[in-house]
ZAMI-502029 format. One record per residue: residue in one letter; x, y, z of N, C-alpha, C in turn; residue number from 1. Coordinates in Angstrom, 3 decimals, decimal comma, padded with zeros to 6 digits, always signed. Each point is the difference from the previous one (the first is absolute). Layout:
+----+----------+----------+----------+----------+----------+----------+----------+----------+----------+-----+
| aa |   n.east |  n.north |     n.up |  ca.east | ca.north |    ca.up |   c.east |  c.north |     c.up |   i |
+----+----------+----------+----------+----------+----------+----------+----------+----------+----------+-----+
|  A |        X |        Y |        Z |        X |        Y |        Z |        X |        Y |        Z | NUM |
...
+----+----------+----------+----------+----------+----------+----------+----------+----------+----------+-----+
//
This chain:
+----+----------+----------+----------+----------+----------+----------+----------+----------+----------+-----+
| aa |   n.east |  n.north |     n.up |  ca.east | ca.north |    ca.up |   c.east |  c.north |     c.up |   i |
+----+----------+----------+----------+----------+----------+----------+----------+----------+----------+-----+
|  X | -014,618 | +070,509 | +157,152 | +000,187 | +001,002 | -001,037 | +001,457 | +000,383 | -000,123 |   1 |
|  X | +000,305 | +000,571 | -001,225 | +001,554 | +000,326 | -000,315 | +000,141 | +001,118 | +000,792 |   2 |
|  X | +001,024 | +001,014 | -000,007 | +000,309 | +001,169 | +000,471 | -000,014 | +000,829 | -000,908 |   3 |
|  X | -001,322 | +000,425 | -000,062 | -000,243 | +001,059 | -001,082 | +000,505 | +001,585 | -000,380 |   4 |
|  X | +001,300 | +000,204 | +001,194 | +000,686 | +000,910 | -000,542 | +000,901 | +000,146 | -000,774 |   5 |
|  X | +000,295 | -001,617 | -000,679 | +000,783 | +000,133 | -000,553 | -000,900 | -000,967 | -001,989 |   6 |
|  X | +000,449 | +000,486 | -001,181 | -000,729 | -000,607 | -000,767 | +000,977 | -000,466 | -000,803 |   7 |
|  X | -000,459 | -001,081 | -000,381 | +001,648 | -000,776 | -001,344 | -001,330 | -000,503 | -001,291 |   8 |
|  X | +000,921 | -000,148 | -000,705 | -000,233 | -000,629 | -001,465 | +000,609 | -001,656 | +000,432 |   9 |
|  X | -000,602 | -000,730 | -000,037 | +000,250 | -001,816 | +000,312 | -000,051 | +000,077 | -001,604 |  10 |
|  X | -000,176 | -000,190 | -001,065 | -000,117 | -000,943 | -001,205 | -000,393 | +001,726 | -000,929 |  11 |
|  X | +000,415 | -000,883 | -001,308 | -000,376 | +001,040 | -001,129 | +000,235 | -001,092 | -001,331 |  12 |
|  X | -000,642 | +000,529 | -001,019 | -000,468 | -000,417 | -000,988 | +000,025 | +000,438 | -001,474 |  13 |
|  X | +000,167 | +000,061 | -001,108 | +000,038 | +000,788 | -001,243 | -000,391 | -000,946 | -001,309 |  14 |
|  X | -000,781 | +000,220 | -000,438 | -000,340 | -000,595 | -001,448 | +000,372 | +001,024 | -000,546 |  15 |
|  X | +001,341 | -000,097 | -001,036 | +000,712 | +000,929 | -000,599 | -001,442 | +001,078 | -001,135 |  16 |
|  X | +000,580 | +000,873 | -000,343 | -001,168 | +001,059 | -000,517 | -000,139 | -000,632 | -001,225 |  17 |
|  X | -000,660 | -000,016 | -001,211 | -000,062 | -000,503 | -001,330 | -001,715 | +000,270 | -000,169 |  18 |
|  X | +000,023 | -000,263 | -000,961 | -001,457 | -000,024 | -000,881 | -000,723 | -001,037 | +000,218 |  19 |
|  X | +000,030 | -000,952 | +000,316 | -000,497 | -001,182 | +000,684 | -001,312 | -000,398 | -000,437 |  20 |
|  X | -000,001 | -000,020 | -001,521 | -001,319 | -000,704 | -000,536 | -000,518 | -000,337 | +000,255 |  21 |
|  X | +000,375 | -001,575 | +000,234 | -000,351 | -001,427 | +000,821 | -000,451 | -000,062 | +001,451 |  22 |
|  X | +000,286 | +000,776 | +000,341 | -000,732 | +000,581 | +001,348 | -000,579 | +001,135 | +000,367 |  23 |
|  X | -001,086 | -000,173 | +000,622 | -001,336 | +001,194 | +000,830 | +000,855 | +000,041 | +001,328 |  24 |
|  X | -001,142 | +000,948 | +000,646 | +000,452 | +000,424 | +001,302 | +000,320 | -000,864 | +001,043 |  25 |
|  X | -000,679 | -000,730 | -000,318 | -000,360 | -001,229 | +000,920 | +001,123 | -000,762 | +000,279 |  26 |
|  X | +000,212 | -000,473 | -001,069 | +001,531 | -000,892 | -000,226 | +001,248 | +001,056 | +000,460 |  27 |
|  X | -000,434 | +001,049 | -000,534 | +001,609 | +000,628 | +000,570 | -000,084 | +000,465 | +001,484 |  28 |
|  X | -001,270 | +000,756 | +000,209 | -000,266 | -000,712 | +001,796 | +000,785 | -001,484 | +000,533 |  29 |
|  X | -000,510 | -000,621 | -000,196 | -000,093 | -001,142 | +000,531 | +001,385 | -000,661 | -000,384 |  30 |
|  X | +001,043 | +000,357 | -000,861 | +001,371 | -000,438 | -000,071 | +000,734 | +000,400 | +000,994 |  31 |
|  X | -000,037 | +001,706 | +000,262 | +000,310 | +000,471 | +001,396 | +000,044 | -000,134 | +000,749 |  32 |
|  X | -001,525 | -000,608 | +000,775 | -000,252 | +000,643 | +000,866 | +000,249 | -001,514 | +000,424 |  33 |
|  X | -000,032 | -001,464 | -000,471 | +000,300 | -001,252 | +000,267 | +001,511 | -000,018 | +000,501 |  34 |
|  X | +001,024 | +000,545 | -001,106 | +001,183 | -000,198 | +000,691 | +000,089 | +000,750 | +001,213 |  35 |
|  X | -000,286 | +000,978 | +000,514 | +000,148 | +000,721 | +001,505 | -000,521 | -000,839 | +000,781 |  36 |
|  X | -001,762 | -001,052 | -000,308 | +000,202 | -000,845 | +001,146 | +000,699 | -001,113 | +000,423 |  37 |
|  X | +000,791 | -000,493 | -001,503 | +000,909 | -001,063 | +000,149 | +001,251 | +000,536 | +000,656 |  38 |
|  X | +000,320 | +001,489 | -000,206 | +001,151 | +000,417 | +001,177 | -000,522 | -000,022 | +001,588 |  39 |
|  X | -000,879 | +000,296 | +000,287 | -000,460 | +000,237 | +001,256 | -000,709 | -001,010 | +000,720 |  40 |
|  X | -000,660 | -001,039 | -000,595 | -000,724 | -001,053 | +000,376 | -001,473 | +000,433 | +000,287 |  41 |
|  X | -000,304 | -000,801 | +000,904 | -001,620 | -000,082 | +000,851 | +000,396 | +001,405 | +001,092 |  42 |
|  X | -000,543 | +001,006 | -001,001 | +000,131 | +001,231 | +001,271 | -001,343 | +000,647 | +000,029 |  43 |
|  X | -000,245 | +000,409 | +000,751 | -001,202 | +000,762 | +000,852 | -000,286 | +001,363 | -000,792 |  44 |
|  X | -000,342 | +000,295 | -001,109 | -000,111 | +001,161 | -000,984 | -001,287 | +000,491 | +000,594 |  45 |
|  X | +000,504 | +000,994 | +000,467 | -001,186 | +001,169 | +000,411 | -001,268 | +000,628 | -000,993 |  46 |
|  X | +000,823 | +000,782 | -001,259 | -000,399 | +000,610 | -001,195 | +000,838 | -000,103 | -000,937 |  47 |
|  X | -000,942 | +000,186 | -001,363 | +000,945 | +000,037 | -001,185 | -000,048 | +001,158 | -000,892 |  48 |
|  X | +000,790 | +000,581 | -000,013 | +000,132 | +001,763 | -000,892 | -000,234 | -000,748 | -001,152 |  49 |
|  X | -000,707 | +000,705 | -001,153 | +000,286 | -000,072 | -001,044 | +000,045 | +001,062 | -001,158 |  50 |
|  X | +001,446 | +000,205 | -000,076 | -000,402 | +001,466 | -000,958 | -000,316 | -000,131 | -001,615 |  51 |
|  X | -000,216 | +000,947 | -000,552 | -000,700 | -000,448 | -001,015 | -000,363 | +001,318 | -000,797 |  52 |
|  X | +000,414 | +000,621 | -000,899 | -000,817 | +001,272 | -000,640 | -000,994 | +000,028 | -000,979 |  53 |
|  X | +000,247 | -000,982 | -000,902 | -000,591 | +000,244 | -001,103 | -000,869 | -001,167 | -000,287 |  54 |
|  X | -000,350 | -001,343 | +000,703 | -001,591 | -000,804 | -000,547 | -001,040 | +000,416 | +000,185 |  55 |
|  X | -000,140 | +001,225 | +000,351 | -001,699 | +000,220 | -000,445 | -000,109 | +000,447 | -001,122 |  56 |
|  X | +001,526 | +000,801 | -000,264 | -000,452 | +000,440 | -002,016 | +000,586 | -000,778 | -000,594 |  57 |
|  X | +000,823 | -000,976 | +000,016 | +000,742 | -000,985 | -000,892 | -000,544 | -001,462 | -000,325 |  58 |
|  X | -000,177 | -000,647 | +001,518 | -001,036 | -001,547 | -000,028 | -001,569 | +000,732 | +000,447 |  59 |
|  X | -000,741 | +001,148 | +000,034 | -000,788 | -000,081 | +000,508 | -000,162 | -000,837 | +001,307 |  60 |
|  X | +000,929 | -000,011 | +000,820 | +000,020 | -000,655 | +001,271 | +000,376 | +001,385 | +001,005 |  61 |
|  X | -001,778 | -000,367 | +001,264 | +000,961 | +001,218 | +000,697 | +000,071 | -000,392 | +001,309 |  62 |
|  X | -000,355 | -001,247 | +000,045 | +000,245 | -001,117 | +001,639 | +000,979 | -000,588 | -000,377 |  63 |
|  X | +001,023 | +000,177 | +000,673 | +001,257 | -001,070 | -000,762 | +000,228 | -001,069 | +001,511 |  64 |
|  X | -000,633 | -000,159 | +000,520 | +000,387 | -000,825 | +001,664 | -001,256 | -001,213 | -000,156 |  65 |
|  X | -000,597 | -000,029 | -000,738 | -000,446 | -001,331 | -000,026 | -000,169 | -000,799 | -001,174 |  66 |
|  X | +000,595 | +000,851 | -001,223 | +000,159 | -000,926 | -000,982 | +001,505 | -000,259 | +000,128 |  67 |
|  X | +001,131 | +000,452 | -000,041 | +001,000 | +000,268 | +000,229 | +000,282 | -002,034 | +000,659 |  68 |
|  X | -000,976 | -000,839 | +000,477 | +000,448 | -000,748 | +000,423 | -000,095 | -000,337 | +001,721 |  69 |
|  X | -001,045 | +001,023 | +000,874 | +000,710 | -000,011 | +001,380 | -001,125 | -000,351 | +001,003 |  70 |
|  X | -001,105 | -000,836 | -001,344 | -000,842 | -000,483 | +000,947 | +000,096 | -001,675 | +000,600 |  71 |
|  X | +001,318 | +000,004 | -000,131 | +000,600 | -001,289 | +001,651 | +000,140 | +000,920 | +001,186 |  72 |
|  X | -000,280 | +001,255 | -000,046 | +000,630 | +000,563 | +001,000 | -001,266 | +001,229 | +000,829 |  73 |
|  X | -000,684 | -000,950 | +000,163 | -001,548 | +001,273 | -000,050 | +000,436 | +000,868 | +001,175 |  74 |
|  X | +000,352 | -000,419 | +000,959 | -000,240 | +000,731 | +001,670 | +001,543 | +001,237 | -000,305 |  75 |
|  X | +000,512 | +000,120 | -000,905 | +000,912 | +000,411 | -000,422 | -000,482 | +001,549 | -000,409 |  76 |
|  X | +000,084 | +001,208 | +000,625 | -000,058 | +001,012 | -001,267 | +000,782 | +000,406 | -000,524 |  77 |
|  X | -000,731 | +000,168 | -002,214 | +001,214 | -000,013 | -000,962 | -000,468 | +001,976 | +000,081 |  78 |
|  X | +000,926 | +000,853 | -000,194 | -000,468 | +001,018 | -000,249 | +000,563 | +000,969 | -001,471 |  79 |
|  X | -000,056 | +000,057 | -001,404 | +000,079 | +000,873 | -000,303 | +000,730 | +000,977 | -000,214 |  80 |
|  X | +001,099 | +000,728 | -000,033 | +000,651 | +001,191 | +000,021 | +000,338 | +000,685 | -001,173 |  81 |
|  X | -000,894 | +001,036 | -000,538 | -000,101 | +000,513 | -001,611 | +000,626 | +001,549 | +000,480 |  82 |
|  X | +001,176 | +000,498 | -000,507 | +000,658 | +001,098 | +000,364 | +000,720 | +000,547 | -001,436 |  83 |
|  X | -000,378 | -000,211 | -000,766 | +000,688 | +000,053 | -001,641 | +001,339 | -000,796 | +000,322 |  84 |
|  X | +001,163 | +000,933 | -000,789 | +001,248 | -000,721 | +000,181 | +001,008 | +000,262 | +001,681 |  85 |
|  X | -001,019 | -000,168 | +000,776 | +000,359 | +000,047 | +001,183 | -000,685 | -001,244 | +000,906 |  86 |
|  X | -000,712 | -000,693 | -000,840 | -000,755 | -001,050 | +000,741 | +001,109 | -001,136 | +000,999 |  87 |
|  X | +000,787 | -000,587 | -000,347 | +000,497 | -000,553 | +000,844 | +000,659 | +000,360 | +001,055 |  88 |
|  X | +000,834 | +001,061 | -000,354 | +000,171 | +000,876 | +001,113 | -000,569 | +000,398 | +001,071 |  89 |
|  X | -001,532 | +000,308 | -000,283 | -000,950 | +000,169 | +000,761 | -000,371 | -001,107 | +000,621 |  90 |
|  X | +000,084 | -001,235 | -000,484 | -000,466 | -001,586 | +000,376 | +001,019 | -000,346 | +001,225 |  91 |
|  X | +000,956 | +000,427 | -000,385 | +001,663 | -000,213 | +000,915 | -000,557 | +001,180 | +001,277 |  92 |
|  X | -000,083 | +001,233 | -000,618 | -000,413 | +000,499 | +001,910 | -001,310 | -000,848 | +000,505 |  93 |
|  X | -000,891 | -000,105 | -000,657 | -000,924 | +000,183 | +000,688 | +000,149 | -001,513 | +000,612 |  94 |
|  X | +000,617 | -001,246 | -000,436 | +000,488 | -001,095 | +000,702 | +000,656 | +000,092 | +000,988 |  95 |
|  X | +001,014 | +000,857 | -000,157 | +000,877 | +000,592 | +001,574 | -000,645 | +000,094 | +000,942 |  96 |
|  X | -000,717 | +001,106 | -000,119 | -000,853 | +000,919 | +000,533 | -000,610 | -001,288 | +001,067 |  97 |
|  X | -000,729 | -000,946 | -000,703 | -001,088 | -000,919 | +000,772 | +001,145 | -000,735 | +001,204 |  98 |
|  X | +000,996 | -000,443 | -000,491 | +000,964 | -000,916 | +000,424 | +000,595 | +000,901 | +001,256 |  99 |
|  X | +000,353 | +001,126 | -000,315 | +000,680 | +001,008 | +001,266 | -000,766 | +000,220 | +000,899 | 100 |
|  X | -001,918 | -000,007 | -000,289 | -000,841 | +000,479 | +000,688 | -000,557 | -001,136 | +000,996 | 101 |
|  X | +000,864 | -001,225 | -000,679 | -001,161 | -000,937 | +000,935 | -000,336 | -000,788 | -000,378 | 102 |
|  X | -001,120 | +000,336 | -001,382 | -001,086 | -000,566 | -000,359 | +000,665 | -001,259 | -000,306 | 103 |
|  X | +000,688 | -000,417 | -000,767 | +000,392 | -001,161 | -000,739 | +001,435 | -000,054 | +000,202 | 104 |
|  X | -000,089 | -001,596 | +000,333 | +001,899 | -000,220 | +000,142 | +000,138 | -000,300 | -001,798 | 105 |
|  X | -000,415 | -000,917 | -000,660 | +000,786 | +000,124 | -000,904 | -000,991 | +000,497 | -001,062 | 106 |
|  X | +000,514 | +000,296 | -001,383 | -001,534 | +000,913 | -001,416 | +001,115 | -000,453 | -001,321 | 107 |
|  X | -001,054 | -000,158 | -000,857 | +001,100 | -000,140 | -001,275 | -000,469 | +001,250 | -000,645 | 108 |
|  X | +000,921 | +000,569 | -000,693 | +000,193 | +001,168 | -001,563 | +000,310 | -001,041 | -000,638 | 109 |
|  X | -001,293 | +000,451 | -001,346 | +000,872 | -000,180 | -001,700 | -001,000 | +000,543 | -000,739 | 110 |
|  X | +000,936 | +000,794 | -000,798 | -000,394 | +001,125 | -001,010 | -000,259 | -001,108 | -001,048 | 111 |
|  X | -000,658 | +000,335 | -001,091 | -000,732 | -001,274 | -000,974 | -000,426 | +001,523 | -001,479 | 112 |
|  X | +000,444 | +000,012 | -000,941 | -000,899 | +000,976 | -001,421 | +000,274 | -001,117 | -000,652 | 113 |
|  X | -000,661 | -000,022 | -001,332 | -000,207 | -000,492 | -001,294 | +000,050 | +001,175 | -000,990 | 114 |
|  X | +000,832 | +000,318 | -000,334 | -000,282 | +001,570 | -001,059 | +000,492 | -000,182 | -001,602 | 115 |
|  X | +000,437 | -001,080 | -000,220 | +000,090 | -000,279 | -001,590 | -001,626 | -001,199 | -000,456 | 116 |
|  X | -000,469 | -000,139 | +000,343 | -001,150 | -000,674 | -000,828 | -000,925 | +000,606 | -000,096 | 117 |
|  X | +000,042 | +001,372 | -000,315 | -000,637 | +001,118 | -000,803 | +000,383 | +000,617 | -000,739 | 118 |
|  X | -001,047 | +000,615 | -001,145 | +000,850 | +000,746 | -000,844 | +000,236 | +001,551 | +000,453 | 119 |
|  X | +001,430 | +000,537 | -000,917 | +000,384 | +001,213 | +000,536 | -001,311 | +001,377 | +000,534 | 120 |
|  X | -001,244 | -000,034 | -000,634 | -001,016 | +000,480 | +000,438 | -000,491 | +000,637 | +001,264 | 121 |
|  X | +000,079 | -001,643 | +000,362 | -000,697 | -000,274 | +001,047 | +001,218 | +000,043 | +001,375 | 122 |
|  X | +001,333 | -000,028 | -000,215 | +001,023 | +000,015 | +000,990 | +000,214 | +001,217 | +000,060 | 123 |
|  X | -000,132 | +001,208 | -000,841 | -000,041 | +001,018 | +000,098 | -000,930 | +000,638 | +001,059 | 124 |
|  X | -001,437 | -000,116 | -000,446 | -001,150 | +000,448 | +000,484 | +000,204 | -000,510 | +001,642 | 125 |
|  X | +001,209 | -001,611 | +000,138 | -000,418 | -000,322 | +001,455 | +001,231 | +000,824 | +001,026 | 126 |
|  X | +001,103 | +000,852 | -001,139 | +001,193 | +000,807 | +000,678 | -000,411 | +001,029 | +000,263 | 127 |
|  X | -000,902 | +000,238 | -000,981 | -000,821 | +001,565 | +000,610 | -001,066 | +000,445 | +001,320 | 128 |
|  X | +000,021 | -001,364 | +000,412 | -000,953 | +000,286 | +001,244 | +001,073 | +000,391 | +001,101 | 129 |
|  X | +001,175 | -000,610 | +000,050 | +000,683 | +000,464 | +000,819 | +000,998 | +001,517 | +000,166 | 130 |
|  X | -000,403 | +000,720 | -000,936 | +000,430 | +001,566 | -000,435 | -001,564 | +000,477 | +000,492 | 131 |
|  X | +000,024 | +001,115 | -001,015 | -001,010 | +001,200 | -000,384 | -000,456 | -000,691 | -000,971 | 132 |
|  X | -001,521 | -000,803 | +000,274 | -000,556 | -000,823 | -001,314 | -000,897 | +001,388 | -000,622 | 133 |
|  X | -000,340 | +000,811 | +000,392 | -000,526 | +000,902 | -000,872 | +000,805 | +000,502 | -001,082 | 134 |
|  X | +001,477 | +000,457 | +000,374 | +001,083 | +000,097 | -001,114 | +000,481 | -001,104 | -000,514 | 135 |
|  X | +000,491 | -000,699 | +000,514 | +000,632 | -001,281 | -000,618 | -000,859 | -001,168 | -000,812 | 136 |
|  X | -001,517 | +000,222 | +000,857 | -000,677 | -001,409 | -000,795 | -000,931 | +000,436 | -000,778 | 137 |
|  X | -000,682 | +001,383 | +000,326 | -000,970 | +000,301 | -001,037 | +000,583 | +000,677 | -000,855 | 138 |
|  X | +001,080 | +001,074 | -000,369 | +000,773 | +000,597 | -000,796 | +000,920 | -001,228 | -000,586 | 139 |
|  X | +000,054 | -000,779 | +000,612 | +001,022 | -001,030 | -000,792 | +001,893 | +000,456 | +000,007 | 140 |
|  X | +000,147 | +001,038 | +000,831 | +001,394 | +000,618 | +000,139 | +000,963 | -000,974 | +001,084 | 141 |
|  X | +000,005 | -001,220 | -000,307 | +000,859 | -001,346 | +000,809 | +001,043 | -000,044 | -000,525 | 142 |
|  X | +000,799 | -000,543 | +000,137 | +001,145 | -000,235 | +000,076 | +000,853 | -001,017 | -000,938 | 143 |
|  X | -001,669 | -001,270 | +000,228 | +000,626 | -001,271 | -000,223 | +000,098 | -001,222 | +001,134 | 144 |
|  X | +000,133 | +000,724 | +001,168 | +000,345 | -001,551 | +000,977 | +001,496 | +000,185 | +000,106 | 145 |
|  X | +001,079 | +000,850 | -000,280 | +001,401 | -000,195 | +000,382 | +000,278 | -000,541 | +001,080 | 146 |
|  X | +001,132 | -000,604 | +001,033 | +000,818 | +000,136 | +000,758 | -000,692 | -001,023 | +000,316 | 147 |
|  X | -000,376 | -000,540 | +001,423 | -000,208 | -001,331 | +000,502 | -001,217 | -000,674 | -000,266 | 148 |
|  X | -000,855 | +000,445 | -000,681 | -001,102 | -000,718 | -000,704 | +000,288 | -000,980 | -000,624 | 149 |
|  X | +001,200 | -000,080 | -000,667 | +000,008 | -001,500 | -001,018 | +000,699 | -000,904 | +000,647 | 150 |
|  X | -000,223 | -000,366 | +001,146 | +000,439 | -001,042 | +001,132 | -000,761 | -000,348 | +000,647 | 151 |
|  X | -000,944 | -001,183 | -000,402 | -001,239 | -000,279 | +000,829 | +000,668 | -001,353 | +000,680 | 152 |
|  X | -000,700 | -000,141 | +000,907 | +000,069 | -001,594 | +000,791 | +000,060 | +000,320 | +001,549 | 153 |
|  X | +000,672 | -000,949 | +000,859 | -000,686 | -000,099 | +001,345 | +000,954 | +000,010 | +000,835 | 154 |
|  X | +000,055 | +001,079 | +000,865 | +001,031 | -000,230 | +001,112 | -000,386 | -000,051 | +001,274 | 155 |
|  X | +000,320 | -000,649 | +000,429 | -000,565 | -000,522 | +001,522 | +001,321 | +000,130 | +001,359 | 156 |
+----+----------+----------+----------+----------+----------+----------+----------+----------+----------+-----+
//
């Protein structure tokens, strides 16, 4: 085992943000999360964070760890991390967290949305869950989606 008092970042990854038509989750998963293993090789991946806020109201997807691509990897757990616009962040401790504790020498993060292949409606209704949806989604008093919403894609 490594020396788990100490934790590093080995490899990182970015499918620049854009609207990304031509590609689902899947693909922009899987652009990511491929180049980190071509940086790192045949390594011993403990777990895989996956953050994620908005496919259960956007793709109607609310398992994103086994369509996502990660069933070569069964004995593997993918987990999830839905925190609004704090999800990766949260994906990033809670990966630490495992790695400092023990559990796992090495875990991948990558944050993954799709938020332009809906209409404004429905991207609204999916910004409002992460406020006061009683004010924001049933009153309809939103905003719009400003500030880092219109930067979807995958960072790993």
């Amino acid at each position: 085992m490594f020396n788990t008092t100490e934790v590093y970042v080995v490899a990182h990854s970015l499918v620049p943000g854009s609207r990304h038509y031509e590609k689902g989750l899947k693909e922009l998963f899987a652009e990511a999360f491929l180049k980190i293993l071509d940086q790192v090789g045949n390594v011993n991946l403990g777990a895989i964070y996956v953050a994620n806020a908005f496919s259960e109201v956007l793709q109607d997807q609310g398992t994103l760890c086994i369509p996502i691509g990660l069933r070569g990897m069964r004995r593997i757990p993918a987990i999830r991390i839905e925190s609004g616009d704090g999800s990766s962040g949260v994906a990033i401790l809670e990966a630490y967290n495992t790695v400092r504790a023990g559990i796992y020498d090495c875990v991948a993060v990558v944050g993954v949305e799709k938020m332009h292949d809906v209409i404004n409606v429905k991207l609204n209704k999916a910004l409002a869950t992460i406020t006061d949806y009683e004010y924001e989604g049933v009153l309809w008093c939103n905003t719009g989606g400003s500030g880092s919403h219109g930067n979807e894609g995958v960072h790993a």
